[in-house]
GUGULUM-309205 format. One line per field, with one value per atom (N, C-alpha, C): atom name; x, y, z; residue in three letters; residue number from 1. Coordinates in Angstrom, 2 decimals, padded with zeros to 5 digits. Each point is the difference from the previous one (the first is absolute). Layout:
<nuvexs>
at	c(CA:...)
c1	c(X:...)
c2	c(Y:...)
c3	c(Z:...)
aa	c(ALA:...)
i	c(NUM:...)
</nuvexs>
This chain:
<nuvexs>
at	c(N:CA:C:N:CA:C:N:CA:C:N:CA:C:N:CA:C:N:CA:C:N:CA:C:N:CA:C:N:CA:C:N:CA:C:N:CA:C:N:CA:C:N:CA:C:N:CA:C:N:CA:C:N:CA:C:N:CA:C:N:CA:C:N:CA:C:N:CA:C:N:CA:C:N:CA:C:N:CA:C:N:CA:C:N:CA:C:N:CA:C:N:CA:C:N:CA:C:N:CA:C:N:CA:C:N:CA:C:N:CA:C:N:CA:C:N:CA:C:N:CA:C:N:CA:C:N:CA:C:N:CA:C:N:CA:C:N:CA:C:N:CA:C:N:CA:C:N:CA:C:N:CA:C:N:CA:C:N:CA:C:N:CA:C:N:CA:C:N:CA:C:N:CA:C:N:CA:C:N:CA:C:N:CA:C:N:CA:C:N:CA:C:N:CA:C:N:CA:C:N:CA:C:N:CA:C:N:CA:C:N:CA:C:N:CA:C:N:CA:C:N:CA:C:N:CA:C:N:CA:C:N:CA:C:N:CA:C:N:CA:C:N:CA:C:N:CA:C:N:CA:C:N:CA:C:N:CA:C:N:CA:C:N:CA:C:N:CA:C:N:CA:C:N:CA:C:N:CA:C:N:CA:C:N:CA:C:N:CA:C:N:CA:C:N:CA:C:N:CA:C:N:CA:C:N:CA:C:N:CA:C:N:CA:C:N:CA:C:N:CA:C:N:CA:C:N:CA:C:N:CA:C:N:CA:C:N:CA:C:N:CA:C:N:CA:C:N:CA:C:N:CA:C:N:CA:C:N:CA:C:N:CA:C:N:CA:C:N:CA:C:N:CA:C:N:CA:C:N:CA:C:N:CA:C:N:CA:C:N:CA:C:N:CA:C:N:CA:C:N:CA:C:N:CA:C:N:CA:C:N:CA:C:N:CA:C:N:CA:C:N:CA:C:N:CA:C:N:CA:C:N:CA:C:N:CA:C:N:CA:C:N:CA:C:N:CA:C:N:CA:C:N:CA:C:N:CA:C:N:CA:C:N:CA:C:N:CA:C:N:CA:C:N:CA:C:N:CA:C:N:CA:C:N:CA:C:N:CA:C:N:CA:C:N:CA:C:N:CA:C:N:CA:C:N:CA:C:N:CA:C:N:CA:C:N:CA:C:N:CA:C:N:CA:C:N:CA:C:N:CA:C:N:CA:C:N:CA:C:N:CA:C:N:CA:C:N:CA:C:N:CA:C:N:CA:C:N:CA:C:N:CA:C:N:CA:C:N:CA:C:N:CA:C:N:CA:C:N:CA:C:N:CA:C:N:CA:C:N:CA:C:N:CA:C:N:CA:C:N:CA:C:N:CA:C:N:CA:C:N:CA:C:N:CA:C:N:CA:C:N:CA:C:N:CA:C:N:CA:C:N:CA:C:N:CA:C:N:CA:C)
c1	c(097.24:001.07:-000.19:001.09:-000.10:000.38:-001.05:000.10:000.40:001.39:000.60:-000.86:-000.62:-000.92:-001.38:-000.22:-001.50:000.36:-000.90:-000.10:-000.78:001.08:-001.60:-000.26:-001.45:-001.42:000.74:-000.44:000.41:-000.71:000.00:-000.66:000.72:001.51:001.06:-000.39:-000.21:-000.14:-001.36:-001.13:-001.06:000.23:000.82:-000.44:000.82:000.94:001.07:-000.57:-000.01:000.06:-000.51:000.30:-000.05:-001.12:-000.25:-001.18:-001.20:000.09:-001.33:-000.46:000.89:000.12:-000.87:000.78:-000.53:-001.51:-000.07:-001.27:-001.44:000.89:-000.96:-000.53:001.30:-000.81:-000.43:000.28:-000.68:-001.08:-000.74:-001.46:-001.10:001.31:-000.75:-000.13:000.81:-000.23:-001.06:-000.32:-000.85:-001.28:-000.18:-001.50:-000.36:-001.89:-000.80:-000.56:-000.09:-000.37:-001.04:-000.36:-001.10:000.33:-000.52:000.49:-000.04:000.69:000.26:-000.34:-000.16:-000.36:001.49:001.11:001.43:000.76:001.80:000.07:001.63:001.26:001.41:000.57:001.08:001.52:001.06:000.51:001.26:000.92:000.45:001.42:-000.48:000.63:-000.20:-000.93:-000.47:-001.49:000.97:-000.39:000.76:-001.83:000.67:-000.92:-001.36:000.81:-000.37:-001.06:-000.31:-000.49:-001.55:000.10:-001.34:-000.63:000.87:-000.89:-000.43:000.77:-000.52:-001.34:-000.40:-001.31:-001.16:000.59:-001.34:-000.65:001.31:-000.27:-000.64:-000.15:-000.52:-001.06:000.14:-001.04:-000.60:001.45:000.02:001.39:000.03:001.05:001.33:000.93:001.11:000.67:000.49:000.82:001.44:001.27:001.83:-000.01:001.15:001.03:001.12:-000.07:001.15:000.94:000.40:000.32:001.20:000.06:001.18:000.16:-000.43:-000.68:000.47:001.62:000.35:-000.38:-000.55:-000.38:-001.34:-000.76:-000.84:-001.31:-000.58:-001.60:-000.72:-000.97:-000.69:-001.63:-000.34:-001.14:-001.43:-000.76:-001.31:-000.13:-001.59:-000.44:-000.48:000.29:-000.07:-000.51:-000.82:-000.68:001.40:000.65:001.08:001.39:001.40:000.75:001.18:000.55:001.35:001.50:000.64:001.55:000.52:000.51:000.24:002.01:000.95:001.11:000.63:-000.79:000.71:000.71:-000.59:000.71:001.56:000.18:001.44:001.07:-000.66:000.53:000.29:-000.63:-000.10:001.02:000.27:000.88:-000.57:-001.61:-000.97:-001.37:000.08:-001.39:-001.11:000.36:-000.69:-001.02:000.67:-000.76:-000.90:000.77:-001.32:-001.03:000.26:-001.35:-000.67:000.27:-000.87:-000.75:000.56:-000.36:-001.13:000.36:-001.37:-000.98:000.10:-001.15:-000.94:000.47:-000.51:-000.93:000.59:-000.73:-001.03:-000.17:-001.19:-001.22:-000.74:-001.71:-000.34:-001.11:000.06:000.61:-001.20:000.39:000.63:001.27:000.91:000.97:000.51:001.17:001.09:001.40:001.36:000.57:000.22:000.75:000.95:001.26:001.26:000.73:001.20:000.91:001.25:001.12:001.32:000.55:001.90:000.72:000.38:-000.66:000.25:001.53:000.21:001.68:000.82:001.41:000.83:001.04:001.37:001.25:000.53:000.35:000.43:000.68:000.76:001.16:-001.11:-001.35:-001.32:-000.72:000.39:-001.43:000.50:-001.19:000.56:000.11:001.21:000.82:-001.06:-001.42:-001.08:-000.63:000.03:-000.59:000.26:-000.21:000.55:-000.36:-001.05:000.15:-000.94:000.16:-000.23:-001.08:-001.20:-000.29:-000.91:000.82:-000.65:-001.48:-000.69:-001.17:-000.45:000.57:-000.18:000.12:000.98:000.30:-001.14:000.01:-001.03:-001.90:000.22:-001.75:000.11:001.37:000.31:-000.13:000.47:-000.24:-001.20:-000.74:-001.65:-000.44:-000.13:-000.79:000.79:001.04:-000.14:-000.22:-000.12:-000.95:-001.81:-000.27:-001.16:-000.91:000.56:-000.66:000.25:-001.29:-000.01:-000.20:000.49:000.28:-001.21:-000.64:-001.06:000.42:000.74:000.34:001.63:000.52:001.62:000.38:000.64:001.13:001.16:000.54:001.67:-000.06:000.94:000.16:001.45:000.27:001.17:-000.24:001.00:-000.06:000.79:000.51:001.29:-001.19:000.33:-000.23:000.89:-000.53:000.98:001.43:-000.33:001.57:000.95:000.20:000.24:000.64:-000.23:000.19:001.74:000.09:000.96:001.00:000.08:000.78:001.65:-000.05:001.49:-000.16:000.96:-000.10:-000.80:-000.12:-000.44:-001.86:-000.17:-001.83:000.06:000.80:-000.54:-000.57:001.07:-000.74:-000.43:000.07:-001.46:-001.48:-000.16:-000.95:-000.07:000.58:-000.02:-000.34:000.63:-000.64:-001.06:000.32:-000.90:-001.49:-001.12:-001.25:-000.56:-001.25:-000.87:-000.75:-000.27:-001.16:-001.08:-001.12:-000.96:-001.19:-000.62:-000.74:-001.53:-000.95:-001.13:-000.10:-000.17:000.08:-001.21:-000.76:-000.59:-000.07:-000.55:000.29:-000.64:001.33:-000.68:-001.17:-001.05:-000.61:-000.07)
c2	c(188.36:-000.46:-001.47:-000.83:-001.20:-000.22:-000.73:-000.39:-001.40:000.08:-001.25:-000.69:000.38:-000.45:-000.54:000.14:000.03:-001.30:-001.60:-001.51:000.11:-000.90:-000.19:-001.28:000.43:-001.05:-001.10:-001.16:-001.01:-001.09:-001.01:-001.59:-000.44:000.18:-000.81:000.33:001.82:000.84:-000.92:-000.31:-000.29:-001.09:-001.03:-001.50:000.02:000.89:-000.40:-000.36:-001.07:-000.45:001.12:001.04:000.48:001.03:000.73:000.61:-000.95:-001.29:-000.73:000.07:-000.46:000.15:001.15:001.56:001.22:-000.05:-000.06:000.25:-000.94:-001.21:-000.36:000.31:000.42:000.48:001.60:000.68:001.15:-000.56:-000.70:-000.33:-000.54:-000.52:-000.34:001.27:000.74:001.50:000.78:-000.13:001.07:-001.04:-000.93:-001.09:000.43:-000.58:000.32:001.39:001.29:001.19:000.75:000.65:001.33:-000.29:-000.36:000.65:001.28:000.22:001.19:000.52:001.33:000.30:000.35:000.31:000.25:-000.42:-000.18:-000.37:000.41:000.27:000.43:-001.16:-000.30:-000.80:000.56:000.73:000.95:-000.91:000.06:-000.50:-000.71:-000.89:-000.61:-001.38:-000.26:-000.64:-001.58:-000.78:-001.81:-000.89:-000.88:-001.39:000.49:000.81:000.11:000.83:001.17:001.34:-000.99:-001.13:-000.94:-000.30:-000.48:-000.63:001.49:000.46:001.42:000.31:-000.36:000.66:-000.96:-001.20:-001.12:000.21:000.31:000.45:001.22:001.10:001.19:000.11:-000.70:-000.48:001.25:001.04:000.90:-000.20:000.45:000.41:000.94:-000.12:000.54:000.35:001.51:001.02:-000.28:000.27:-000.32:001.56:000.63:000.88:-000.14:000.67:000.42:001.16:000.51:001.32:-000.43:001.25:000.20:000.27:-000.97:000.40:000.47:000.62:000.63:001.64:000.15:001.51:000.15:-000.76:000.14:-000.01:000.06:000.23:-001.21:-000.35:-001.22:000.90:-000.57:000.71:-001.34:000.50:-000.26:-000.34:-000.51:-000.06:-001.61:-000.43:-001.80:-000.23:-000.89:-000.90:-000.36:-001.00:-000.47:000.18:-000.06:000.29:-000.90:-000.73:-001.77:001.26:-000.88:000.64:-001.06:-000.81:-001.20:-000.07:-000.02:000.09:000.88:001.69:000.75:001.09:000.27:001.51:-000.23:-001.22:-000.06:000.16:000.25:-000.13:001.66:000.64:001.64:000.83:000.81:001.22:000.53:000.77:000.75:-000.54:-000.97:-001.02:001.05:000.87:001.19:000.25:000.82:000.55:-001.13:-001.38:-000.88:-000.29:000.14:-000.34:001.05:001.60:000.90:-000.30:-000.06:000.09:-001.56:-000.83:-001.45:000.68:000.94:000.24:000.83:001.10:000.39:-000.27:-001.65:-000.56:-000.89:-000.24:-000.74:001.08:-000.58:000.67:000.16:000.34:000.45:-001.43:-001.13:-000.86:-000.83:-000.24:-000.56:-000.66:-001.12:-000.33:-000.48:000.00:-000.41:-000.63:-001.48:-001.47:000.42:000.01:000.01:-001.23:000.02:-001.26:000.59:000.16:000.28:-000.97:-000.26:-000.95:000.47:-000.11:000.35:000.73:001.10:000.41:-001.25:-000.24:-001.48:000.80:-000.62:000.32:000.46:000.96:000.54:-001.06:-000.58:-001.23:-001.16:-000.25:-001.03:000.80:001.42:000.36:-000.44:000.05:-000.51:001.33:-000.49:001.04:001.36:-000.90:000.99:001.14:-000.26:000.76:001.33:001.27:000.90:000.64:-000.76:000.70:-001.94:000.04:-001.40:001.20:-000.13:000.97:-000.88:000.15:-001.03:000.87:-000.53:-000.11:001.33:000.44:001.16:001.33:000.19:001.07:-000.37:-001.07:-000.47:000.82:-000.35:001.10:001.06:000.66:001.37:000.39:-000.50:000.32:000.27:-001.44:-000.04:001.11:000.65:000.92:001.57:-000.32:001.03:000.62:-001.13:-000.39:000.43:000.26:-000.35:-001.13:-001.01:-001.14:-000.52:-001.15:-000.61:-001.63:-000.55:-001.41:-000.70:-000.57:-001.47:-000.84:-000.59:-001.31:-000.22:-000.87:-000.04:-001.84:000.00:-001.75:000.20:-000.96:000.19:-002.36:-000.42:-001.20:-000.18:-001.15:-000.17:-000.68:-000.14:-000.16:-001.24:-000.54:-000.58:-001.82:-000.75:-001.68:000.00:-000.94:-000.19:-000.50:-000.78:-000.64:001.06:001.32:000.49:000.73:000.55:000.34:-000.94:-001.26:-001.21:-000.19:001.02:-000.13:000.73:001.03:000.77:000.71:000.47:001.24:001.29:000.31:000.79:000.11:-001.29:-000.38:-000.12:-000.86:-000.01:001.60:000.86:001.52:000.28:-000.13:000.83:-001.12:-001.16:-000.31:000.56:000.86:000.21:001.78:000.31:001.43:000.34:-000.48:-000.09:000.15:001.08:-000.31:000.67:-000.10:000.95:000.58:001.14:001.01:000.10:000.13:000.20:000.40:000.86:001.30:000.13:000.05:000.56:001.49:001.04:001.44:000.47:001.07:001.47:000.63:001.23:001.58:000.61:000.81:000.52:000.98:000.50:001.08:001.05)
c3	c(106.55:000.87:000.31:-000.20:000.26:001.71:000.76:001.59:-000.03:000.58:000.58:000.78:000.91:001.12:-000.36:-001.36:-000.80:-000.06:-000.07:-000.38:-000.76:-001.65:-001.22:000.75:-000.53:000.21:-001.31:-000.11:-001.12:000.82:-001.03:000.34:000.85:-000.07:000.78:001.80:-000.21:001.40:000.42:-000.58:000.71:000.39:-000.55:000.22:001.28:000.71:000.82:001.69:000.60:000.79:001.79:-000.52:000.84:-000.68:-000.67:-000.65:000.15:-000.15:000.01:001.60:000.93:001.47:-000.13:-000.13:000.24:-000.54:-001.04:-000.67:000.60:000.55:000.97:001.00:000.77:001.73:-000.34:-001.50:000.00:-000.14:-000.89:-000.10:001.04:001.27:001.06:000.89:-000.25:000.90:000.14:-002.26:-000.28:000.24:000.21:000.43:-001.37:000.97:-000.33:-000.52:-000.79:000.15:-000.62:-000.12:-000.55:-001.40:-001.28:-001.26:-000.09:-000.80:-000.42:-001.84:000.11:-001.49:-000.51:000.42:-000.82:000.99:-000.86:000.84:-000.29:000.22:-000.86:001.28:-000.82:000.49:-000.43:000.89:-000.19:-000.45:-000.94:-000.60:-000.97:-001.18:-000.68:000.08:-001.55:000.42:000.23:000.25:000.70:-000.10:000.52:-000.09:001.24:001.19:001.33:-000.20:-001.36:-000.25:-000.24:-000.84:-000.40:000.99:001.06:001.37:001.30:-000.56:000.97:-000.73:-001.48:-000.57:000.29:000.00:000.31:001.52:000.78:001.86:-000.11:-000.61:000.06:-000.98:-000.41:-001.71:-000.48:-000.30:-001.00:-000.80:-000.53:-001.20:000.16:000.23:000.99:-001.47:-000.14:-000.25:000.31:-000.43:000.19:000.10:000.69:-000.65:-001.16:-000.58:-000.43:-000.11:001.65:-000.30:001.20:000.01:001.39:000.92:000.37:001.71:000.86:-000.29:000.74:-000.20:-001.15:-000.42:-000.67:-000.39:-001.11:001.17:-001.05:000.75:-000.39:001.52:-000.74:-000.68:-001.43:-000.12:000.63:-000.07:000.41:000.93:000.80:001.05:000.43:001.09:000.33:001.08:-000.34:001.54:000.66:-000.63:000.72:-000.97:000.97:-000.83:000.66:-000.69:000.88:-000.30:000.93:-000.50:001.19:-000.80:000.55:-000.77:001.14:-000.07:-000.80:-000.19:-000.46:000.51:000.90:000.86:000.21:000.52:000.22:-001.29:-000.80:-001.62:000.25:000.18:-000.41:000.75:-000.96:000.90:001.19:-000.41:000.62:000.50:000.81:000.26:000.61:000.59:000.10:-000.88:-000.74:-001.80:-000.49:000.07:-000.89:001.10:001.58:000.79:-000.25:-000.01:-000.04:-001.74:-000.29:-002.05:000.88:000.37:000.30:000.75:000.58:001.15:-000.68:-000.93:-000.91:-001.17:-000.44:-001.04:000.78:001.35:000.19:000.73:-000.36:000.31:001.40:000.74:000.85:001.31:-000.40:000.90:-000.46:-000.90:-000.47:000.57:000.01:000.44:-000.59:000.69:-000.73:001.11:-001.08:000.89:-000.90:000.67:000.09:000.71:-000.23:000.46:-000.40:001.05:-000.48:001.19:-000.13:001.07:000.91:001.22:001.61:-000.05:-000.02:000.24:000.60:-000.72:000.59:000.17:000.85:-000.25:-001.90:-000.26:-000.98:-001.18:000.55:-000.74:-000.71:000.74:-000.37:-001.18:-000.43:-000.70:-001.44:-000.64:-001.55:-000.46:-001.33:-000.34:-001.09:000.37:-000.99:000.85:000.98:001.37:-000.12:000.38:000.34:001.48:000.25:001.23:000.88:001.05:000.88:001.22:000.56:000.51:001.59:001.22:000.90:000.48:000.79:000.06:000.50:000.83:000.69:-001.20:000.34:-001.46:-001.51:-000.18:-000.74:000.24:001.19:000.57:-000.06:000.61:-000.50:-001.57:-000.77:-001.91:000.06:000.67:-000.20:000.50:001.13:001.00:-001.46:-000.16:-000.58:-001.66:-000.38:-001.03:000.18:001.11:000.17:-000.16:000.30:000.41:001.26:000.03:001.28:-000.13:000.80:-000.34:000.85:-001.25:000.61:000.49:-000.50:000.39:-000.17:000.29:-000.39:000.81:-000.80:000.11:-000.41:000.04:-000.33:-000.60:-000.71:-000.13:-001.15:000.40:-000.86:-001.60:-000.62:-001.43:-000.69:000.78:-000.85:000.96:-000.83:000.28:001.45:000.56:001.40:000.35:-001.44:000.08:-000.51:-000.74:-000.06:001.15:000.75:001.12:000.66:-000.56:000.65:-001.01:-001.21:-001.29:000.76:000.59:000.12:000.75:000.80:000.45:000.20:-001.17:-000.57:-000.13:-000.13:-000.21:001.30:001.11:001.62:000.15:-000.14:000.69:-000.67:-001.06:-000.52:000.56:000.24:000.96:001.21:000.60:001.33:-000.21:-001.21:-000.30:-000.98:-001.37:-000.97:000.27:-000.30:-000.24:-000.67:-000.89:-000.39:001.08:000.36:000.48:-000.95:000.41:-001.38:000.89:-000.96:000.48:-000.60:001.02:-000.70:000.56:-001.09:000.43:-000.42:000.48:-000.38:000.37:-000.50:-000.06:001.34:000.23:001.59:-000.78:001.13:-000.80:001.26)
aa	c(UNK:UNK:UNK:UNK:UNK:UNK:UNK:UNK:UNK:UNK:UNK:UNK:UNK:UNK:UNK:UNK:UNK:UNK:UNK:UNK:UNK:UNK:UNK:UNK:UNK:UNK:UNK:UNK:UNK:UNK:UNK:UNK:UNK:UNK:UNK:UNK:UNK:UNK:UNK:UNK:UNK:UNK:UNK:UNK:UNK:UNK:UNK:UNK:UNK:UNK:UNK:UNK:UNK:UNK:UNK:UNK:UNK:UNK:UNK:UNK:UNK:UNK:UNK:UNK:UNK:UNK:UNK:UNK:UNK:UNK:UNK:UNK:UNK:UNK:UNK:UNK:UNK:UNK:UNK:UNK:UNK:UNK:UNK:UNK:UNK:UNK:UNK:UNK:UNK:UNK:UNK:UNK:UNK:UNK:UNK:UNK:UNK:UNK:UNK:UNK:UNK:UNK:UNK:UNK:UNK:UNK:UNK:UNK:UNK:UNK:UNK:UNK:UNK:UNK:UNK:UNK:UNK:UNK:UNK:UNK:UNK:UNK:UNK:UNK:UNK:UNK:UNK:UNK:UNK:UNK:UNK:UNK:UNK:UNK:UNK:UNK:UNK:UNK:UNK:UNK:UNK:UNK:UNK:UNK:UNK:UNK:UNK:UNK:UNK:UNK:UNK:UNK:UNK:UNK:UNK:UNK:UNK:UNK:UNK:UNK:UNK:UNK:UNK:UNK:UNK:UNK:UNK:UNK:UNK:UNK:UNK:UNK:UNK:UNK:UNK:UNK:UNK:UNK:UNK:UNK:UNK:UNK:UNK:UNK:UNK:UNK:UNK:UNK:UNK:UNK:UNK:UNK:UNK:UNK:UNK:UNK:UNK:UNK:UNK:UNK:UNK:UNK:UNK:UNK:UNK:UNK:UNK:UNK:UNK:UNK:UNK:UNK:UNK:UNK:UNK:UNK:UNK:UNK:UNK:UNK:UNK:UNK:UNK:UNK:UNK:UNK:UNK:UNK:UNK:UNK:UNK:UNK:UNK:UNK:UNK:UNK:UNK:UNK:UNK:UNK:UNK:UNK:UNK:UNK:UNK:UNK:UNK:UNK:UNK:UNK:UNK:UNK:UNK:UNK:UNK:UNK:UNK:UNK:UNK:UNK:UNK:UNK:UNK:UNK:UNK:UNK:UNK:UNK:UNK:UNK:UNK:UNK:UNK:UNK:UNK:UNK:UNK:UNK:UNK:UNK:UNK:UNK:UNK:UNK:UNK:UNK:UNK:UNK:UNK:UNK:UNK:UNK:UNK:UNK:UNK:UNK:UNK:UNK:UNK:UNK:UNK:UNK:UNK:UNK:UNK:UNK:UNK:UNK:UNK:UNK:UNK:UNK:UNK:UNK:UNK:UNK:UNK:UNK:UNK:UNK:UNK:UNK:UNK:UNK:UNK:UNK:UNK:UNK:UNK:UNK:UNK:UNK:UNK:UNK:UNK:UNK:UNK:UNK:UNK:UNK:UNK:UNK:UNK:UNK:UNK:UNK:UNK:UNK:UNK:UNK:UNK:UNK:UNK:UNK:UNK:UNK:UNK:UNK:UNK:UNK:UNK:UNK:UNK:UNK:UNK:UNK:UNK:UNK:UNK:UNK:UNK:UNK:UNK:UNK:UNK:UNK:UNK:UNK:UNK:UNK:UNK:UNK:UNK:UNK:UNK:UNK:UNK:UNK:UNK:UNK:UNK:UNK:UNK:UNK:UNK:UNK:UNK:UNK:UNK:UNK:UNK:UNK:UNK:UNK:UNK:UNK:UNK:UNK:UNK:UNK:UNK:UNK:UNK:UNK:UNK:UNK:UNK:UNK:UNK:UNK:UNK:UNK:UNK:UNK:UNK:UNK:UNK:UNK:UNK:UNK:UNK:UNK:UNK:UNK:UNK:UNK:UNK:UNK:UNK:UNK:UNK:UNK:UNK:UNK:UNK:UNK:UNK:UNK:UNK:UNK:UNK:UNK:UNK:UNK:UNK:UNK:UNK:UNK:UNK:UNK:UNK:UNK:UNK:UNK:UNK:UNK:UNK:UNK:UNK:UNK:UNK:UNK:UNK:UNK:UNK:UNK:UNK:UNK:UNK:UNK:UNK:UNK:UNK:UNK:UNK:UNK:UNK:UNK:UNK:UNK:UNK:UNK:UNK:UNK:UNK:UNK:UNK:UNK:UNK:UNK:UNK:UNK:UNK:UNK:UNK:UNK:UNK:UNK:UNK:UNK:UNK:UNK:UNK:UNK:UNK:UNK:UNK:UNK:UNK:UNK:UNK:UNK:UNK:UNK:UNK:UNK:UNK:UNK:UNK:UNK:UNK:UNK:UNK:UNK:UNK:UNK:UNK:UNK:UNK:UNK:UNK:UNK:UNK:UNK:UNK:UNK:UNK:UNK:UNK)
i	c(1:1:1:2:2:2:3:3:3:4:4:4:5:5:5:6:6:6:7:7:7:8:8:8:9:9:9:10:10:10:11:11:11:12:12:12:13:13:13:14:14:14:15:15:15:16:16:16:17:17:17:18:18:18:19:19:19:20:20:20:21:21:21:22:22:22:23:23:23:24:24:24:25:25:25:26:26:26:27:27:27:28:28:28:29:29:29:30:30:30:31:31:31:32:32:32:33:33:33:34:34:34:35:35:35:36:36:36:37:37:37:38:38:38:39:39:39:40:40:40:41:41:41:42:42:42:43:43:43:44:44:44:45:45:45:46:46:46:47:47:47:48:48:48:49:49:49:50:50:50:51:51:51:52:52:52:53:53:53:54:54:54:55:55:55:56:56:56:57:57:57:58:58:58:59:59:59:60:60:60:61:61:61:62:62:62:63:63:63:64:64:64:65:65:65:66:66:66:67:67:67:68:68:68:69:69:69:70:70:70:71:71:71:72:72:72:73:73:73:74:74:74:75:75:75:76:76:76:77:77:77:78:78:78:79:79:79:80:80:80:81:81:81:82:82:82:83:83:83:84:84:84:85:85:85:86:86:86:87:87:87:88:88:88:89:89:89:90:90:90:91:91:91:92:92:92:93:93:93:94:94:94:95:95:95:96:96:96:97:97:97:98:98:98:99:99:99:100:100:100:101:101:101:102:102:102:103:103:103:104:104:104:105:105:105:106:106:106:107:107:107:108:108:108:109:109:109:110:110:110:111:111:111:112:112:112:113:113:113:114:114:114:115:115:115:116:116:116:117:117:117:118:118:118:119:119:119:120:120:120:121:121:121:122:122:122:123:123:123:124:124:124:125:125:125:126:126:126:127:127:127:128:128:128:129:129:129:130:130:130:131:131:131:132:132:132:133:133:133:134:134:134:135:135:135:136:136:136:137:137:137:138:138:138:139:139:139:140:140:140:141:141:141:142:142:142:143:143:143:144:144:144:145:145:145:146:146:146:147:147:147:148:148:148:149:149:149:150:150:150:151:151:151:152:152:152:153:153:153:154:154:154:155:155:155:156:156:156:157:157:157:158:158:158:159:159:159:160:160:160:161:161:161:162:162:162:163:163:163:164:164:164:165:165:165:166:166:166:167:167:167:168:168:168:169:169:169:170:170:170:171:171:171:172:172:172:173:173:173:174:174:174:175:175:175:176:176:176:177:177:177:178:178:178:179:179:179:180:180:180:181:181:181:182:182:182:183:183:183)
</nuvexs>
């Protein structure tokens, strides 16, 4: 089945202005950390999948399945899913299928866009999920949240282009998540 809501990965997608932004303040999120012996990045492999392996200084695993149904196989120190849930029919199914594939003391940094007014979401989205309801997925997922931030994405001047970029400065943000497994 082809997903409207699914974004191909491409050179064009990485170089864009606002992915470099993201991929930055994710790297300042995840610091300094623990290496790790494995390591998966849910969704397709990008430029971002290299620098997640030098920060964890293991060797990071892609999907290729369907994360709205498929199973993730094997077992992970750590596991990223960085702007995908909002893509999915069932963000449910792929947190339980993540909680599953990491090891006992494992964790999953996540990042999806703070729920906005409906008319702001991009037309790839399927679901926008604000913060609250957001802990709810988590808690019932069985996870528990370490740490958590929220920051914006777009250059500043951006924000002063139209209409349209003003509110989304005033709504627009990433949430981003360090999680693990309740026990």
């Amino acid at each position: 089945m082809i997903n409207s809501y699914r974004k191909k990965i491409n050179s064009e997608y990485s170089h864009l202005d606002t992915n470099t932004i993201r991929w930055s303040k994710t790297l300042d999120f995840i610091g300094k950390c623990d290496k790790a012996k494995s390591g998966l990045d849910i969704g397709d492999r990008s430029s971002f999948t290299v620098e997640l392996e030098k920060v964890f200084g293991c060797e990071f695993g892609n999907t290729n399945i369907d994360l709205d149904t498929d199973e993730i196989k094997g077992k992970y120190d750590v596991i990223t899913a960085f702007e995908i849930i909002e893509h999915l029919y069932n963000p449910l199914w792929c947190l339980e299928q993540i909680r599953q594939g990491l090891l006992e003391n494992g964790r999953l940094y996540l990042s999806t866009p703070v729920g906005k007014p409906y008319f702001l979401w991009s037309p790839s989205h399927f679901h926008e999920i604000h913060q609250k309801r957001l802990n709810f997925l988590f808690k019932r997922a069985q996870f528990h949240i370490i740490r958590q931030d929220t920051f914006k994405i777009h250059p500043t001047y951006f924000y002063f282009t139209g209409f349209r970029p003003f509110l989304r400065g005033i709504f627009e943000r990433v949430q981003i998540y360090e999680l693990g497994i309740n026990k």
